[in-house]
C-alpha positions as CSV (number, residue, x, y, z in Angstrom):
1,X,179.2,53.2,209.8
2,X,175.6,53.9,209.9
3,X,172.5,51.9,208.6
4,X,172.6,51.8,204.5
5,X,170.8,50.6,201.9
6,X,171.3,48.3,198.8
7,X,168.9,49.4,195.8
8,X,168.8,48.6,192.3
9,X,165.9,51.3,191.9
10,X,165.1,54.5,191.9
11,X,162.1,57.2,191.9
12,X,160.6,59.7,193.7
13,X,162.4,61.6,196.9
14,X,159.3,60.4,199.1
15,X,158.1,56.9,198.6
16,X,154.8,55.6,198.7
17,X,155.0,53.5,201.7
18,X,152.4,50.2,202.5
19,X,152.6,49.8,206.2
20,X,152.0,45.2,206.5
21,X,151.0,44.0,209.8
22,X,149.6,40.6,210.8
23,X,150.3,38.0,213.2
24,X,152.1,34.3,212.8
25,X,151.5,32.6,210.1
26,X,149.0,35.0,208.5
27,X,151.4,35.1,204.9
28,X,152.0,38.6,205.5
29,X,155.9,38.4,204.4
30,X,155.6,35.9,201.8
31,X,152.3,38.5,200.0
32,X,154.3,41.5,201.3
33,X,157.7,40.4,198.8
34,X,154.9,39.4,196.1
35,X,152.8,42.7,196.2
36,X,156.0,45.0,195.8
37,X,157.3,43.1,193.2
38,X,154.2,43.5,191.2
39,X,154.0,47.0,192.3
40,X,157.6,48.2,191.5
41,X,157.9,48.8,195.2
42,X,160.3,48.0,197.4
43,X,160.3,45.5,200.8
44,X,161.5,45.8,204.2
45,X,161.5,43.0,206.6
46,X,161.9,44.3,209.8
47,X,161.5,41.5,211.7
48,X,165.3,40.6,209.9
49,X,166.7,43.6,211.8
50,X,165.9,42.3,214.9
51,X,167.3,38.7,214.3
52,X,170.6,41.0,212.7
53,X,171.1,42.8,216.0
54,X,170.4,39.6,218.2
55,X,173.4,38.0,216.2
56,X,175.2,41.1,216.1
57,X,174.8,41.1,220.3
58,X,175.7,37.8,220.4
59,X,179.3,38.1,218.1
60,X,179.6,41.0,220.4
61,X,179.5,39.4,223.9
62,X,176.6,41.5,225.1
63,X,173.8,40.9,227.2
64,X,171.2,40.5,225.3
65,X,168.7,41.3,228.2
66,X,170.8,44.7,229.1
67,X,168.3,47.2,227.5
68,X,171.2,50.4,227.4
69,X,174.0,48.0,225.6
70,X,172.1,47.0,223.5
71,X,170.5,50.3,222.1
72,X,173.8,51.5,222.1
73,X,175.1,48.9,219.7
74,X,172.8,50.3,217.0
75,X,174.2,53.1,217.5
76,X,177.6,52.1,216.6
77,X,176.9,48.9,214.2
78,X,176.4,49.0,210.5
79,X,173.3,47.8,208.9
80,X,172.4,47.1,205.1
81,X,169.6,45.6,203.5
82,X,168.3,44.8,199.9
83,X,165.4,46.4,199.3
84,X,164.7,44.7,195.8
85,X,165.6,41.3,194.3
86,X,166.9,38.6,196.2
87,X,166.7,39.3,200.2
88,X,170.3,39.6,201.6
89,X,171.2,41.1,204.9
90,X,174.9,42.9,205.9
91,X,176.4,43.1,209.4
92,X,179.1,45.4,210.1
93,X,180.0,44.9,214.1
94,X,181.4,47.7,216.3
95,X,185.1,46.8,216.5
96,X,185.4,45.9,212.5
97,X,183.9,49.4,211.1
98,X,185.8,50.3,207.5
99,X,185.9,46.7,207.5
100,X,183.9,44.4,205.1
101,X,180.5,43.6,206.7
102,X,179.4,40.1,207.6
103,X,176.4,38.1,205.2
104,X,174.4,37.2,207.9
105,X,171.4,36.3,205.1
106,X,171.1,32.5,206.2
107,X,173.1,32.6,209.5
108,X,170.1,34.8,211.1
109,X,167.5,32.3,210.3
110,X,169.2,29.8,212.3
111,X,166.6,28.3,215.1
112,X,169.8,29.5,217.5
113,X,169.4,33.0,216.9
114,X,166.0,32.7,216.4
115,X,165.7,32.0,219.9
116,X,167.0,35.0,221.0
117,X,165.1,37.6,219.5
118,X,162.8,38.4,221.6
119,X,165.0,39.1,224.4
120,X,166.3,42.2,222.5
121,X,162.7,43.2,221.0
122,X,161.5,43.2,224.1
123,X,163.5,46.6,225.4
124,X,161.6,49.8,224.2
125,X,164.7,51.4,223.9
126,X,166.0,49.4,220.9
127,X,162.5,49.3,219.3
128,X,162.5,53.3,219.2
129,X,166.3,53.3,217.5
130,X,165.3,50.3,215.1
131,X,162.2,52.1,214.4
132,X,164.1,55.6,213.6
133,X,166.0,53.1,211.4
134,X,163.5,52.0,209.6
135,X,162.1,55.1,208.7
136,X,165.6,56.8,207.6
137,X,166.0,53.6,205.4
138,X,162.7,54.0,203.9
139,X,163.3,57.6,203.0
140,X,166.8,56.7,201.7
141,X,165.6,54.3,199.5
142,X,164.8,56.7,195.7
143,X,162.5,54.0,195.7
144,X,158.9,54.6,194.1
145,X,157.2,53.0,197.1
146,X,158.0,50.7,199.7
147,X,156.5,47.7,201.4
148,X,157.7,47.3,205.3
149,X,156.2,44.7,207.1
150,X,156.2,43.1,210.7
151,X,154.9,44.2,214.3
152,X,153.5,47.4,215.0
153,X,154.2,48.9,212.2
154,X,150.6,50.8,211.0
155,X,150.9,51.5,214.7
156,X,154.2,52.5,215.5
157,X,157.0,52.5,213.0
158,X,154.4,54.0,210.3
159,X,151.2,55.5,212.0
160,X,150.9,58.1,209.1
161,X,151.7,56.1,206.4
162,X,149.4,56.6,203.5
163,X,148.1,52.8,202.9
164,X,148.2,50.8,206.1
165,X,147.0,47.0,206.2
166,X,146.2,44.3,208.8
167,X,146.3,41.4,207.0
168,X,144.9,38.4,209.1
169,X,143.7,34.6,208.4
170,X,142.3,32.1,211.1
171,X,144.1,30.3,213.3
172,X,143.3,26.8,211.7
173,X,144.0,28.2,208.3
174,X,147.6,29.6,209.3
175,X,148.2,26.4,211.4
176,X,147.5,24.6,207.8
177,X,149.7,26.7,205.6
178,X,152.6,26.6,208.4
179,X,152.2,22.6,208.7
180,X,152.2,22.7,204.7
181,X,155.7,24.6,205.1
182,X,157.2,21.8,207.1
183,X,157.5,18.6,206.2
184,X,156.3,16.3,209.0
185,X,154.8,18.9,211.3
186,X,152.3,18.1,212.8
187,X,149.5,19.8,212.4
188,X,147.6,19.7,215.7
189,X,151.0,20.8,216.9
190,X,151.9,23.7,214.9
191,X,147.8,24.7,215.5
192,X,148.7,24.5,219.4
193,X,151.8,26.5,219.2
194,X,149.6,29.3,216.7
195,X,147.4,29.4,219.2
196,X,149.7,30.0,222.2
197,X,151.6,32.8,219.8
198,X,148.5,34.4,219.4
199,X,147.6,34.4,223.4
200,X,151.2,36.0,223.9
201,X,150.8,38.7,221.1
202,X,147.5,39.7,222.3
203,X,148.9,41.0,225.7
204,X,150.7,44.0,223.3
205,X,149.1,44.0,219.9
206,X,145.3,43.6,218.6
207,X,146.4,41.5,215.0
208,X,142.8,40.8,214.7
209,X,141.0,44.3,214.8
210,X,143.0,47.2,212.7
211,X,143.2,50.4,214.4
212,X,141.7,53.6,212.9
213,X,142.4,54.2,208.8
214,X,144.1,50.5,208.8
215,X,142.2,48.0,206.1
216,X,141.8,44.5,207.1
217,X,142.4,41.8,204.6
218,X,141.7,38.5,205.8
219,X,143.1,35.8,203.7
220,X,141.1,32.9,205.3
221,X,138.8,31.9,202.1
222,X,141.7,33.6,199.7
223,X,144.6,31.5,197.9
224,X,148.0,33.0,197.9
225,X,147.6,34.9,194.2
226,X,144.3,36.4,195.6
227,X,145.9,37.6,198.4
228,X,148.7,39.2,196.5
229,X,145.7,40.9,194.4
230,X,143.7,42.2,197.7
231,X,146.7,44.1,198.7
232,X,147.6,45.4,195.3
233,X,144.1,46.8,195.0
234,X,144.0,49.0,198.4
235,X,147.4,50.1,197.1
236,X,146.1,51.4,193.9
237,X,143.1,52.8,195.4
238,X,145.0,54.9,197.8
239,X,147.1,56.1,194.5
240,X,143.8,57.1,192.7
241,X,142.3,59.1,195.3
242,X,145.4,60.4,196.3
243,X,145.5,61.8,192.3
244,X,142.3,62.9,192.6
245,X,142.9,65.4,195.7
246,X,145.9,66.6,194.0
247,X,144.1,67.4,191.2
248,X,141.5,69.6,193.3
């Protein structure tokens, strides 16, 4: 079984697609879900692909830090993802293909798996074949347009794509909205660990100057409806002038 896709929409052969990047805590996913919905457009949350295949390793005794096997096992799992509505994620594992997947929704949010991700982002390998994923899933879709957000992806996974945004806020201010998740955090401690994320991320990704063509919308002074609206608008602006060269 290859990578699929669960739709409920359906459009044009070659979405519109809004390339989301941003670092921890910035709101990228939670404005990301809210600016397609608005928009009509699809999301993908490619960061849930990586927890999949991490729990998908896992079920499947591999080493999560051998770089071949695990590139190999997306070559041979089955993937599928909602792209509209209510996020739900499908795992078919090697040895059970033509059987019915697993709902790994909730169990890939689990503090256990999420432990483990990074040893299977970090391989190049398997970020090239999640990447070709995430592209053949896109243009699968019969979606108008489609959202993806995560890491590298007006870099890498979408380069060309025809709206690309760096959405950003300060560490203080993302330290605040991720205390305000949490009930109890503290907030000097969740600032700490922001800041210590951000260190990290640095050493392979700039989340605080966009590349070339990429927009940066910085939701520091912007409430979460504002910042819904700031990506809406450099969607629709791209539409426009895109009419307005086809129209030349």
């Amino acid at each position: 079984m290859n990578d699929a896709v669960n739709t409920d929409g359906s459009g044009a052969a070659a979405p519109i697609l809004v390339a989301i990047d941003g670092p921890a805590g910035s709101g990228k996913s939670s404005v990301s879900r809210a600016a397609a919905e608005q928009l009509g457009f699809g999301i993908l949350d490619t960061g849930a692909a990586y927890r999949a295949l991490a729990w998908a390793a896992l079920e499947s005794d591999i080493d999560l830090d051998d770089e071949v096997l695990v590139a190999e096992l997306i070559e041979s799992w089955g993937y599928v993802t909602t792209l509209v509505g209510e996020p739900a994620i499908e795992v078919v594992l090697p040895a059970a293909i033509g059987v019915k997947g697993h709902d790994v929704t909730d169990a890939i949010r689990d503090p256990a798996i999420s432990g483990q991700v990074s040893r299977v982002s970090k391989h190049p390998a398997v970020r090239d074949r999640l990447n070709e994923m995430f592209r053949r899933i896109v243009a699968e879709s019969e979606l108008p347009g489609v959202v993806i957000e995560g890491r590298d992806i007006t870099t890498v996974v979408a380069p060309d794509a025809p709206v690309r945004i760096l959405m950003t806020a300060s560490p203080e201010v993302r330290a605040a909205r991720r205390a305000g998740e949490m009930p109890g955090a503290d907030h000097g401690q969740v600032l700490a660990d922001i800041i210590a994320r951000d260190a990290k991320d640095v050493l392979v990704v700039d989340f605080m100057n966009p590349a070339p063509g990429v927009t940066l919308i910085d939701t520091s002074e912007l409430d979460f409806g504002q910042s819904v609206q700031a990506v809406i608008d450099v969607v629709q602006s791209a539409q426009s002038t895109a009419a307005e060269e086809s129209e030349k």
